[in-house]
KOLRO-983219 format. One record per residue (C-alpha): residue in three letters; y, x, z. Coordinates in steps of 0.02 Angstrom, whole numbers, plus 50000, padded with zeros to 5 digits. Example, Ala and Ser with C-alpha at 12.3 -4.5 7.8 and 13.67 -1.06 7.14 Angstrom:
('ALA',(49775,50615,50390));
('SER',(49947,50684,50357));
***
This chain:
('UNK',(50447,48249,48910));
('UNK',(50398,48409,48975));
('UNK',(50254,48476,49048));
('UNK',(50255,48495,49254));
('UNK',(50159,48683,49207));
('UNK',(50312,48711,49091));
('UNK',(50453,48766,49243));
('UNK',(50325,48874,49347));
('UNK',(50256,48967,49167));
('UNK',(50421,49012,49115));
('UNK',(50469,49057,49303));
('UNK',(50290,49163,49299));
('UNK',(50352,49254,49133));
('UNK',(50526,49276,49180));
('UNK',(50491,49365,49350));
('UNK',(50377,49485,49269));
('UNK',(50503,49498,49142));
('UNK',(50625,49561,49271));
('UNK',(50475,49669,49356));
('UNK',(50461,49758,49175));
('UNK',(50634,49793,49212));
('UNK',(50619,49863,49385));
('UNK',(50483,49970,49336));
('UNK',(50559,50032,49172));
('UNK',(50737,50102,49293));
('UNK',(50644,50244,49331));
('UNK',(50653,50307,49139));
('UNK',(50831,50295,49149));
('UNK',(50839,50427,49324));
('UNK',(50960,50400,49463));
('UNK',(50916,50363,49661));
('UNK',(50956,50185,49620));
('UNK',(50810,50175,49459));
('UNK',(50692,50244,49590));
('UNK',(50721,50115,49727));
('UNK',(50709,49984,49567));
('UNK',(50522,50064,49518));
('UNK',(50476,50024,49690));
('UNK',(50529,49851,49695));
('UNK',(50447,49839,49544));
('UNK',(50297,49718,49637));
('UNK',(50424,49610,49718));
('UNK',(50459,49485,49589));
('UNK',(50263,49476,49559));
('UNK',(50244,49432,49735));
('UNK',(50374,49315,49733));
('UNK',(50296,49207,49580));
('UNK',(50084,49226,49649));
('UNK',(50143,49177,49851));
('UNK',(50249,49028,49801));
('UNK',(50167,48966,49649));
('UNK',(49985,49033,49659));
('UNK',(49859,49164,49607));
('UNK',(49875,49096,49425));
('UNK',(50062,49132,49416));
('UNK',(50027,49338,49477));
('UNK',(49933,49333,49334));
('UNK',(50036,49263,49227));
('UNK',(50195,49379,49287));
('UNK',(50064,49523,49291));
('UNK',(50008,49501,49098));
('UNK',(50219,49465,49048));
('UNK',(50268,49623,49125));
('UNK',(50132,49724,49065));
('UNK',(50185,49643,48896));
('UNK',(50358,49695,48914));
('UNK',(50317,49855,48960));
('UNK',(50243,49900,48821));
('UNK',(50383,49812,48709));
('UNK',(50508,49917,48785));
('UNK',(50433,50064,48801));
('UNK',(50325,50091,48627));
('UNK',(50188,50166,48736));
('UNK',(50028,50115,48783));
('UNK',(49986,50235,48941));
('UNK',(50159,50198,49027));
('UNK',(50121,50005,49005));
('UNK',(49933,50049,49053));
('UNK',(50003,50132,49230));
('UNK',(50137,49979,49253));
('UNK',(49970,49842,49254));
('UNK',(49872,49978,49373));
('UNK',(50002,50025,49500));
('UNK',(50107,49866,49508));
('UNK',(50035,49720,49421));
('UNK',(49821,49712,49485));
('UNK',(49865,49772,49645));
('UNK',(49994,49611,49682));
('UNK',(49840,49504,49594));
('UNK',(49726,49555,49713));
('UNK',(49843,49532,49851));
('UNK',(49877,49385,49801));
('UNK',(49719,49287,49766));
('UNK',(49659,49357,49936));
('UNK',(49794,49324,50039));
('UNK',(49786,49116,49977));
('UNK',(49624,49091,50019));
('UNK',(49590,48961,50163));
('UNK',(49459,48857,50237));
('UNK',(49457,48721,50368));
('UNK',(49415,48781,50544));
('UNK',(49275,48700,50652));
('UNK',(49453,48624,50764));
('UNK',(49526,48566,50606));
('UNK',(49638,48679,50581));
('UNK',(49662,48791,50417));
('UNK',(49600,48984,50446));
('UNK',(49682,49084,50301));
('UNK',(49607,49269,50255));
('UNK',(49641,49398,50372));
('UNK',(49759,49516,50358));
('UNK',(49636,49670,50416));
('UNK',(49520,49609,50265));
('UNK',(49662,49580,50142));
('UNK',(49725,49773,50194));
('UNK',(49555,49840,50184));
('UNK',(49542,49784,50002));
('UNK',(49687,49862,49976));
('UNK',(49597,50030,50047));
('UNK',(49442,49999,49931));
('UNK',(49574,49988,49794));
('UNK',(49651,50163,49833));
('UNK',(49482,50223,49858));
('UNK',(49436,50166,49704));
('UNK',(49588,50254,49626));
('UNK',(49555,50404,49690));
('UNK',(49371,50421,49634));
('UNK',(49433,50351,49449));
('UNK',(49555,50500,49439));
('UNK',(49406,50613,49484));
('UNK',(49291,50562,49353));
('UNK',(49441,50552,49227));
('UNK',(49468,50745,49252));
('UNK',(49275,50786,49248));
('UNK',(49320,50891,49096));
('UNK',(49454,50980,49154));
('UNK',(49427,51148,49247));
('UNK',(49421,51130,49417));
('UNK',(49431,50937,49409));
('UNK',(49545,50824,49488));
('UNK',(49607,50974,49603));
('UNK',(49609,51089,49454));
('UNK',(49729,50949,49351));
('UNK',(49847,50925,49506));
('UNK',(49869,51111,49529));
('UNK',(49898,51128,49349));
('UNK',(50029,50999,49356));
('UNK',(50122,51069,49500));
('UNK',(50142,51228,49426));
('UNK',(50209,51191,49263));
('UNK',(50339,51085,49375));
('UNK',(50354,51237,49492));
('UNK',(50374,51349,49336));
('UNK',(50510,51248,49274));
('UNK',(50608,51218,49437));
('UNK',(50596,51422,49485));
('UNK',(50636,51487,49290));
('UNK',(50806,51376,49310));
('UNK',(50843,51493,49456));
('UNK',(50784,51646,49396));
('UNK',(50662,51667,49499));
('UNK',(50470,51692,49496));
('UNK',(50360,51529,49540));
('UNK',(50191,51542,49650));
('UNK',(50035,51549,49592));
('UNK',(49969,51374,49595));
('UNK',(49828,51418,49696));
('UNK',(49948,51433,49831));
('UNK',(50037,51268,49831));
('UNK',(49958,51177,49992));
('UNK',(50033,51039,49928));
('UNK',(49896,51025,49800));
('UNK',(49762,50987,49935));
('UNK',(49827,50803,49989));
('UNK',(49934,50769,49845));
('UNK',(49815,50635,49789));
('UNK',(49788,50571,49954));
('UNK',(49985,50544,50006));
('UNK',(49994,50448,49817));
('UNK',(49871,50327,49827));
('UNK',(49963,50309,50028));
('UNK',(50124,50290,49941));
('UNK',(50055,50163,49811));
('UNK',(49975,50041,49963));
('UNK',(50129,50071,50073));
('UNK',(50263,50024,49915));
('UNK',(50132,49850,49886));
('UNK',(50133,49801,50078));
('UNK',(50293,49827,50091));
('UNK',(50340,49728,49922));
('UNK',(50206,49596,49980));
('UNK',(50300,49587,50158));
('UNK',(50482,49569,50086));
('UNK',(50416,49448,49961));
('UNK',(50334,49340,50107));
('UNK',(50483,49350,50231));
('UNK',(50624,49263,50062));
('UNK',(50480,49158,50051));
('UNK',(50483,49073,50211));
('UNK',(50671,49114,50217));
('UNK',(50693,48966,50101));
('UNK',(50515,48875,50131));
('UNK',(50433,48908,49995));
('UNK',(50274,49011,50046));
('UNK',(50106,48960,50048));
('UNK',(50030,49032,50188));
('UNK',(50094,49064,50367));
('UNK',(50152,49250,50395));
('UNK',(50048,49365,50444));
('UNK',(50087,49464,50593));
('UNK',(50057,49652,50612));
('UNK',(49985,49612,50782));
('UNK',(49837,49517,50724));
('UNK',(49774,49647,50620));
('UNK',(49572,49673,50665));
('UNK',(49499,49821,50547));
('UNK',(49294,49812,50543));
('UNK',(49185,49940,50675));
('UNK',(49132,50047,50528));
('UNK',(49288,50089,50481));
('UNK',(49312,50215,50610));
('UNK',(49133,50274,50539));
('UNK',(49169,50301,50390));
('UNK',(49336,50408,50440));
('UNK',(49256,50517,50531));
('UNK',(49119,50535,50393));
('UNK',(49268,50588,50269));
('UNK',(49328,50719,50407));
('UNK',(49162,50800,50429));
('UNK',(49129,50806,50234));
('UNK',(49301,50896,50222));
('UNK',(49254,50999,50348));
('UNK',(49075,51075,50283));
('UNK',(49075,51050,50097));
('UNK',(49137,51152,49949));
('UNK',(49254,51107,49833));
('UNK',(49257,50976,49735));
('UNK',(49171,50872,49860));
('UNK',(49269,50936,50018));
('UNK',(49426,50907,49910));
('UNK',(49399,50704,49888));
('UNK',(49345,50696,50062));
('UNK',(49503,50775,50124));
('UNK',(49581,50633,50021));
('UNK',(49480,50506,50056));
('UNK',(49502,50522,50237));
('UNK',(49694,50510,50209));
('UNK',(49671,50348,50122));
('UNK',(49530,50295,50268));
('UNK',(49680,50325,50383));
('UNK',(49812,50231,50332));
('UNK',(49729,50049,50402));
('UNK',(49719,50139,50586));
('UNK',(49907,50196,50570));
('UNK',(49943,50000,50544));
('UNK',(49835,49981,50707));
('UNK',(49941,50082,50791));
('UNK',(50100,49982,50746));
('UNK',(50027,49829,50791));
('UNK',(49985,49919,50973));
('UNK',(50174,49961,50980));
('UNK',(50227,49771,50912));
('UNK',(50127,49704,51069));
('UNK',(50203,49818,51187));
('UNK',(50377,49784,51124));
('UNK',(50323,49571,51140));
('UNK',(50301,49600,51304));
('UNK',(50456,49673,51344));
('UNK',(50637,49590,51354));
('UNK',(50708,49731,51253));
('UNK',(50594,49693,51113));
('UNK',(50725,49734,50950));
('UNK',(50790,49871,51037));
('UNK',(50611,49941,51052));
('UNK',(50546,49903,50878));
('UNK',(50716,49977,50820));
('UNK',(50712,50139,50908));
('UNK',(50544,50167,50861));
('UNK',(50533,50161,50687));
('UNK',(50706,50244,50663));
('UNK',(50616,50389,50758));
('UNK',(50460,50370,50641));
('UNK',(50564,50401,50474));
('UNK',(50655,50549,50541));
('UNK',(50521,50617,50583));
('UNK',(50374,50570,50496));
('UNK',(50253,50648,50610));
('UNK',(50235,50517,50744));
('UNK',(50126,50435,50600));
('UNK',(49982,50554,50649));
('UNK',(49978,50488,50833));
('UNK',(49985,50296,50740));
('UNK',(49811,50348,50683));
('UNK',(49755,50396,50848));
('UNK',(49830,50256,50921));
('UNK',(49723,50130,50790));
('UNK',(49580,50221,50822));
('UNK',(49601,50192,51012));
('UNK',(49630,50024,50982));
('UNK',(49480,49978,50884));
('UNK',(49376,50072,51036));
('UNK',(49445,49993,51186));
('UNK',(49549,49869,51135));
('UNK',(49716,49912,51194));
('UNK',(49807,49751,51124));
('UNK',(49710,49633,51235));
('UNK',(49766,49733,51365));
('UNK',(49944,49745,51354));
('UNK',(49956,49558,51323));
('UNK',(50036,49455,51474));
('UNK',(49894,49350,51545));
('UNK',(49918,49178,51507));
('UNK',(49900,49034,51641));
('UNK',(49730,49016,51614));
('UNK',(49671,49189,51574));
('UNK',(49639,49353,51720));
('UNK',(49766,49476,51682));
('UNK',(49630,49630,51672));
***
């Protein structure tokens, strides 16, 4: 007979089996490969929220497995368990936890918590890229200028034409910063989608967890500010990883500020339409993101969820 741990092992292995796969597309080029790499989380998610922290792991350690099968090479199999498989373990362990409430019910972790690890994490990144490139000149900022020139150099010599200096490519500045963004954003996301087919076909775990619930802790807002000042006053290399730091210190406020526009939209009858409209206008744009930060900010300040909720029966409408 076999084993009950038999079907959810080889369902652990084969979804991070198929993540290998995802991640791999990008090798291969194409818009379709890169929206593949991205989803490359998903199937991790799907194994650790329906069958438990010990299946991430599982799917985590077969993908990183096939990775390296595939691929002959140790650092693109090392970046494949960094980027995609520890941050869905993490996720994952976190997000199942759960104790009984003094009422009886069951409290699970918070989702401001859960995203803040997921800030310490890209913190954590960033700092480990800085002390990797101690020896190179100019350090981390030094390395990512480097890089971007020798892509620069290649894009502008294929059109004949001269490429800046790489002292002059603003891009440089942030680029860490907006890739340790786009690394948390592409896990949320995964983690979100993963959830929602979840409890499409009742299988999660956990109840969802909705944007508007999101509390982020007092010092937060602290520690932002900290980053900006820092940025601000010091030299390079220290004013560099604050600039960066601060973007990664305000991505948790921008999802503060979409949960501010999720309760207005609640408490309107043209709530899709709303929710709709708005983030169509955030993608084209992209800058509205900046006032998301502001927004969180506000809201961690005053409070401005509390008071765009309807009063209920037995609570003063402030």
């Amino acid at each position: 007979m076999a084993s009950p741990l038999a079907a959810p092992l080889a369902a652990a292995i084969g979804v991070g089996v198929v993540s290998a796969f995802f991640y791999l597309a990008v090798l291969f080029g194409g818009f379709g490969a890169l929206i593949l790499g991205y989803l490359a989380p998903l199937p991790l998610f799907l194994a650790g929220l329906w069958l438990g922290s010990t299946a991430s792991l599982l799917a985590g350690a077969a993908g990183t497995v096939a990775v390296l099968a595939v691929s002959s090479s140790l650092l693109v199999s090392l970046a494949y368990l960094v980027t995609a498989a520890v941050p869905v373990i993490l996720v994952v362990r976190q997000a199942l936890l759960a104790r009984a409430a003094p009422d009886g019910s069951v409290e699970w972790y918070p989702p401001g918590r859960l995203l803040m690890a997921l800030t310490g994490m890209g913190l954590a990144g960033l700092l480990g890229a800085a002390v990797l490139t101690l020896d190179q000149p100019g350090g981390l900022e030094g390395a990512v200028r480097e890089t971007l020139g020798r892509m620069a150099d290649q894009m502008f010599s294929a059109q004949g034409q001269q490429a800046p200096d790489p002292q002059d490519i603003w891009m440089a500045e942030v680029l860490p910063g907006f890739a340790v963004i786009s690394w948390l954003v592409m896990t949320i996301v995964n983690g979100a989608l993963a959830q929602g087919a979840l409890m499409r076909f009742g299988r999660n775990q956990r109840p969802a967890m909705r944007l508007d619930d999101l509390e982020l802790p007092r010092w937060l807002s602290t520690a932002f500010l900290a980053a900006l000042v820092v940025a601000s006053l010091a030299p390079d290399p220290v004013g560099f990883l604050a600039v960066n730091a601060a973007l990664i210190l305000a991505l948790p406020f921008a999802f503060a500020g979409l949960s501010v526009v999720h309760v207005f939209a609640r408490s309107r009858s043209a709530k899709l339409p709303i929710l709709i409209g708005f983030y169509m206008f955030l993608f084209l744009f992209g800058w509205p993101i900046v006032l998301m930060v502001g927004l969180g900010m506000i809201e961690q300040w005053i409070g401005l969820r509390r008071r765009l909720r309807p009063a209920g029966p037995d609570q003063e409408d402030e």
